[in-house]
C-alpha positions in Angstrom: -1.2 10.6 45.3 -2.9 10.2 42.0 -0.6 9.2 39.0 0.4 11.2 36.4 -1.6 10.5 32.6 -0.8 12.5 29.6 -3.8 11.9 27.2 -2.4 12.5 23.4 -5.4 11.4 21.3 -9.2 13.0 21.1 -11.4 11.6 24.1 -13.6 14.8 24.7 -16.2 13.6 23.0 -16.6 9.9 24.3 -19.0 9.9 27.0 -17.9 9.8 30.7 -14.2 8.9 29.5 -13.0 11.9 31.1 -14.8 11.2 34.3 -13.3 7.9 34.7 -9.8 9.3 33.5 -9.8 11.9 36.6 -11.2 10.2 39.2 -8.3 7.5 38.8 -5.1 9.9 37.8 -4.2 13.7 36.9 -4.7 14.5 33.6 -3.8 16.7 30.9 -5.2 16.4 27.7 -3.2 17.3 24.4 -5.6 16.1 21.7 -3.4 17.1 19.0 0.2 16.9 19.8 3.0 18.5 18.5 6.6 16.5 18.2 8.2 19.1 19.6 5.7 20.3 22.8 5.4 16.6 23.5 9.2 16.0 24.0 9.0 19.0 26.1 6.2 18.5 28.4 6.4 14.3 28.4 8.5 14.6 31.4 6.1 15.2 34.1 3.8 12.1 33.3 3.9 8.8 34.4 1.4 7.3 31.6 0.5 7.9 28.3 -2.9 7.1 26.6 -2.9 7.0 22.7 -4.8 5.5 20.0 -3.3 5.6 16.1 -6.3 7.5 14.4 -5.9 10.8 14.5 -2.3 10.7 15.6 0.9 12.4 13.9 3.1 11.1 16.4 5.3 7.9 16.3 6.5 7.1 20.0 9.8 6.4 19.7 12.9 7.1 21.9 13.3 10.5 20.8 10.2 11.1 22.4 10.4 8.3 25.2 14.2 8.8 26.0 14.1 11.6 28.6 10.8 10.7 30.3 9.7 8.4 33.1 6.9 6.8 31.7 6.0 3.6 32.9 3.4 2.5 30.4 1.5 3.4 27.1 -2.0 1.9 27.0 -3.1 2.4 23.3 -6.6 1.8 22.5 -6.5 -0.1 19.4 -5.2 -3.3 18.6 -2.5 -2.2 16.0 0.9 -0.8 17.4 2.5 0.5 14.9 2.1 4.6 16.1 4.6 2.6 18.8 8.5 2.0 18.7 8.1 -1.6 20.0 11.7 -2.2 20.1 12.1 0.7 22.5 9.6 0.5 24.4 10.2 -3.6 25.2 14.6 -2.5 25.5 13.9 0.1 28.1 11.2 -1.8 30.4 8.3 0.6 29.5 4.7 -1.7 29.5 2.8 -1.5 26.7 -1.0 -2.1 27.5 -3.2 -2.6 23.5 -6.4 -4.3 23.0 -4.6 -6.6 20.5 -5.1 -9.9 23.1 -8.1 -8.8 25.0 -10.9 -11.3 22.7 -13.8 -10.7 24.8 -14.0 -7.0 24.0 -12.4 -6.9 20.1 -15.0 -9.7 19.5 -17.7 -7.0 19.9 -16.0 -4.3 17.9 -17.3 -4.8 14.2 -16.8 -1.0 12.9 -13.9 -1.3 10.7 -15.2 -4.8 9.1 -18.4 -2.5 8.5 -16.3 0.3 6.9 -14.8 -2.5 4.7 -17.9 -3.7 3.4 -19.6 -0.7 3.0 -16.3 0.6 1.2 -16.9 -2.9 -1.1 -20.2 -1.6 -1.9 -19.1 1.7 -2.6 -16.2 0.5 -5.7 -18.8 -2.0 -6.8 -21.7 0.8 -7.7 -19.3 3.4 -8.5 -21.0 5.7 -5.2 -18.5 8.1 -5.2 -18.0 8.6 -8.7 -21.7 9.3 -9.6 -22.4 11.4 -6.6 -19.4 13.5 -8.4 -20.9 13.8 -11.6 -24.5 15.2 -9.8 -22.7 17.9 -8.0 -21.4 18.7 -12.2 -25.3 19.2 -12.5 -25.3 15.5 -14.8 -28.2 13.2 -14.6 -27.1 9.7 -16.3 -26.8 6.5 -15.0 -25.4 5.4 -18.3 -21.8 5.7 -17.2 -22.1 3.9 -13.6 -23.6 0.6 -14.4 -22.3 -1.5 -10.9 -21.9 -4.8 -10.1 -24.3 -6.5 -7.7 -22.7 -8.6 -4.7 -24.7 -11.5 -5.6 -22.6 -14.6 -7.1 -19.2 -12.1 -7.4 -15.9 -13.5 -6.0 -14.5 -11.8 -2.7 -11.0 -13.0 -1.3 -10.3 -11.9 2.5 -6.7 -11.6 2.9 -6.3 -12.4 6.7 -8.9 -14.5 8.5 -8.7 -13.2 11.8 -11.7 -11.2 13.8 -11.9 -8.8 10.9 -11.9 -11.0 8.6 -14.5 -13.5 9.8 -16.9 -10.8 10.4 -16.4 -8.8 6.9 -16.9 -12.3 5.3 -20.3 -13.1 7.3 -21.6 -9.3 5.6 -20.4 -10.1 2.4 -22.1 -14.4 2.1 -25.3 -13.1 3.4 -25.5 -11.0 0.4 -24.8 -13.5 -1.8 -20.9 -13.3 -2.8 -18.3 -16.2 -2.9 -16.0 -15.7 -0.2 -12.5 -17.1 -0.1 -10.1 -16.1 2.3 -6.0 -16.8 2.4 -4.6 -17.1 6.3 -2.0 -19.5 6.5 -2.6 -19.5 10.3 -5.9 -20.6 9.8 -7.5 -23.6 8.7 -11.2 -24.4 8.9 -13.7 -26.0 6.1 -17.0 -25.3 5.4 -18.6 -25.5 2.4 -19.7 -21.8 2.5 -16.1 -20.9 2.6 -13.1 -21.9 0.6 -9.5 -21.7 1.9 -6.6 -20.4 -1.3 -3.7 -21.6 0.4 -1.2 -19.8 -2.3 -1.7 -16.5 -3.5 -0.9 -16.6 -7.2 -2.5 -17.2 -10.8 -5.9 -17.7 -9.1 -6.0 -14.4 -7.9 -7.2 -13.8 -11.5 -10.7 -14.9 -10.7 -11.4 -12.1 -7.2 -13.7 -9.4 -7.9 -12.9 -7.8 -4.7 -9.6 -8.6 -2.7 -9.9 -7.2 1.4 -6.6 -6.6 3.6 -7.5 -7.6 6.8 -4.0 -8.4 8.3 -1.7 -6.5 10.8 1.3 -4.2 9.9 3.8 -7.3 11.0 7.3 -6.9 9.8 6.4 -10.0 7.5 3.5 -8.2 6.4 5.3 -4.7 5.2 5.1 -4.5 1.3 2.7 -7.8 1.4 0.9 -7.0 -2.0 2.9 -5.9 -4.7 4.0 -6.6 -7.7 4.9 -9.9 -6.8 1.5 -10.4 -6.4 0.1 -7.2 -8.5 0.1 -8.9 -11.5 -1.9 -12.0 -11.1 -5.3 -9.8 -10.2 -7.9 -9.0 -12.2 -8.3 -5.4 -14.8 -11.0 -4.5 -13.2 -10.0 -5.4 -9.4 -11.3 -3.8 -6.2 -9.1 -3.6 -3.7 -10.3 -2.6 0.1 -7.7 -1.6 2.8 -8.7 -1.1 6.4 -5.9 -2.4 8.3 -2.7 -0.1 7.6 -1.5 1.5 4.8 2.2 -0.3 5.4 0.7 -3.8 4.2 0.5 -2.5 0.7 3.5 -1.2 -1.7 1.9 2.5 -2.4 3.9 3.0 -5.5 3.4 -0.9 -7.1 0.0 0.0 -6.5 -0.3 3.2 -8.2 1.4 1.8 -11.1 -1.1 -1.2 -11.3 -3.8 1.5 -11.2 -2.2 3.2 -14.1 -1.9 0.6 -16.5 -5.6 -0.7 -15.2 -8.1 1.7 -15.6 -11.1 0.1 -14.1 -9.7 -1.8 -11.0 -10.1 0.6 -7.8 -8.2 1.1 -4.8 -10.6 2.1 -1.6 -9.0 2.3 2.0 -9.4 3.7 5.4 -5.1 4.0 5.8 -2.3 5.4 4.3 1.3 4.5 4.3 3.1 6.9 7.3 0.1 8.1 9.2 1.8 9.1 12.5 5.1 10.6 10.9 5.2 12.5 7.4 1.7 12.0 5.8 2.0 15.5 3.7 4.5 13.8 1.0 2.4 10.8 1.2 2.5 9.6 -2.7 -1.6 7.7 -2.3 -2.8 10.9 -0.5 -1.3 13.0 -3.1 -2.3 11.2 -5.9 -6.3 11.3 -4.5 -5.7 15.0 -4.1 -6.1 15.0 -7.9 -9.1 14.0 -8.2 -8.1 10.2 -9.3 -12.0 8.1 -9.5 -9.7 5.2 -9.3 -8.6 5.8 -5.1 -11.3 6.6 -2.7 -9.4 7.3 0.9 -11.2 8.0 4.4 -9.2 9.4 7.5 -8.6 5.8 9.3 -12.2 5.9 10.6 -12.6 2.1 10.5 -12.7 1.7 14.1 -14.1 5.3 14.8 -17.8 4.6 15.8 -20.0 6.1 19.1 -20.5 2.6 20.8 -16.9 1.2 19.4 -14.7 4.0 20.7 -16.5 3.7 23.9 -16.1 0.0 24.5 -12.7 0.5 23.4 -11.2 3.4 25.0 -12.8 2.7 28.5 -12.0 -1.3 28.3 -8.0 0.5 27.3 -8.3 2.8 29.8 -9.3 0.2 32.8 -6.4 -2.0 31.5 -4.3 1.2 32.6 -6.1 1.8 35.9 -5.8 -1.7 36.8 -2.0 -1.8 36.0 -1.6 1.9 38.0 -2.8 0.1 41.5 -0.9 -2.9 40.6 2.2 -0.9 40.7 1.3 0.7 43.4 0.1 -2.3 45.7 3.5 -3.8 45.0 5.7 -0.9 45.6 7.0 -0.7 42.2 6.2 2.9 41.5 9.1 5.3 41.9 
């Protein structure tokens, strides 16, 4: 008898996912998820497959506590739309792309979202596209920056990282990265190993880190006021890694620095009184947010969500071969 897999995030629209999903387990597919119908209906399943874009629902043991799930396979590498604690207490597996190298390696997506997002606060994109649709015609007031010779500090040197720093030197920039976990030379690259007064010199300054409990809050003021007037900031790893209302006092009291992410603070639980989201709702040239679509690309959700999904298929027969299913 086929296993049990309730689906909780869009997959309709990746090719032959759906194939693979029911040949291998009986599905249902609940693309956008309720809190409530998912407590509700969570009972019959034995898996759940989930992925944190898109998703308004935090797995944690309200959800988890009166089900018999055996695993949630996520296909992303960040778990934070996951109660970790609860899931690791009450024996549940949790199955993530977050150690699988050989297939992150080839996701580049979100690094391209970052740069192109760089490129966007650099030529002012957004804001002169704006002032067209007003029926103006001047370039007078959106005089950019060129990427050639301007400093760019990377903080978090990991896969992201690396590959967001290769776009940005082959265009010319002066990359820098801060990863206290990493320690390479080259003379293409330098290494800050203390974030502080020479913040003052970075053009652009990328979060490319993961939403660690270390890493909650990780700029703020503490670090706010070393950077630049007329700083860009990029966020494409979680909206937790930033301190939303440090930020939109730095943004205040410096009119030209720019704030352009893929992620908000409290995606899978209250987004509608989120104070970032609110705050570009008026119209503020200073934020430029997308819908956490960093990762969200035709051949990157495919490699992604099938590799995830064969993780999940694989661990189904091993519990099975080994009598471990009940």
């Amino acid at each position: 008898m086929k296993s049990k897999l309730f689906i909780i995030t869009p997959v309709k629209h990746i090719k032959n996912f759906l194939n693979l999903a029911k040949k291998n387990f009986q599905i249902s597919v609940y693309e956008k998820p309720k809190k409530r119908a998912l407590i509700k209906n969570i009972k019959k399943f034995d898996y759940i497959f989930t992925n944190p874009n898109m998703s308004k629902i935090f797995l944690d043991g309200e959800i988890l506590k009166n089900s018999k799930i055996k695993a949630i396979c996520t296909a992303s590498t960040g778990t934070n739309h996951i109660d970790l604690s609860y899931v690791k207490k009450n024996g549940i597996k949790l199955l993530s792309l977050t150690q699988e190298k050989k297939i992150i390696r080839k996701l580049s997506s979100t690094a391209e979202l970052a740069f192109c997002l760089s490129l966007m606060g650099l030529r002012h994109i957004n804001e002169s596209s704006k002032s067209v649709k007003k029926g103006e015609w001047s370039y007078l007031d959106y005089v950019g920056r060129s990427l050639n010779n301007i400093n760019i500090l990377t903080i978090g040197y990991g896969r992201l990282g690396r590959i967001y720093s290769k776009f940005c030197m082959s265009f010319g920039a002066n990359m820098s990265f801060y990863d206290p976990y990493v320690n390479i030379k080259s003379k293409k690259l330098n290494r800050i190993t203390k974030l502080g007064k020479d913040l003052k010199k970075f053009d652009i300054i990328s979060l490319n880190i993961h939403a660690l409990k270390k890493n909650i809050n990780f700029l703020s003021n503490r670090l706010f006021k070393y950077f630049k007037q007329d700083v860009i900031i990029i966020n494409t790893s979680r909206g937790e890694v930033i301190n939303e209302e440090h930020l939109l006092k730095f943004l205040k009291n410096n009119r030209k620095s720019k704030y352009l992410a893929d992620v908000i603070k409290g995606e899978q639980r209250n987004i509608e009184n989120n104070i970032l989201l609110k705050e570009y709702k008026k119209q503020n040239d200073q934020i430029f947010l997308t819908p956490h679509i960093g990762g969200m690309t035709e051949q990157g959700q495919a490699l992604a969500y099938k590799h995830a999904l064969n993780m999940l298929i694989k661990y189904d027969k091993y519990l099975k071969k080994n009598n471990k299913f009940c």
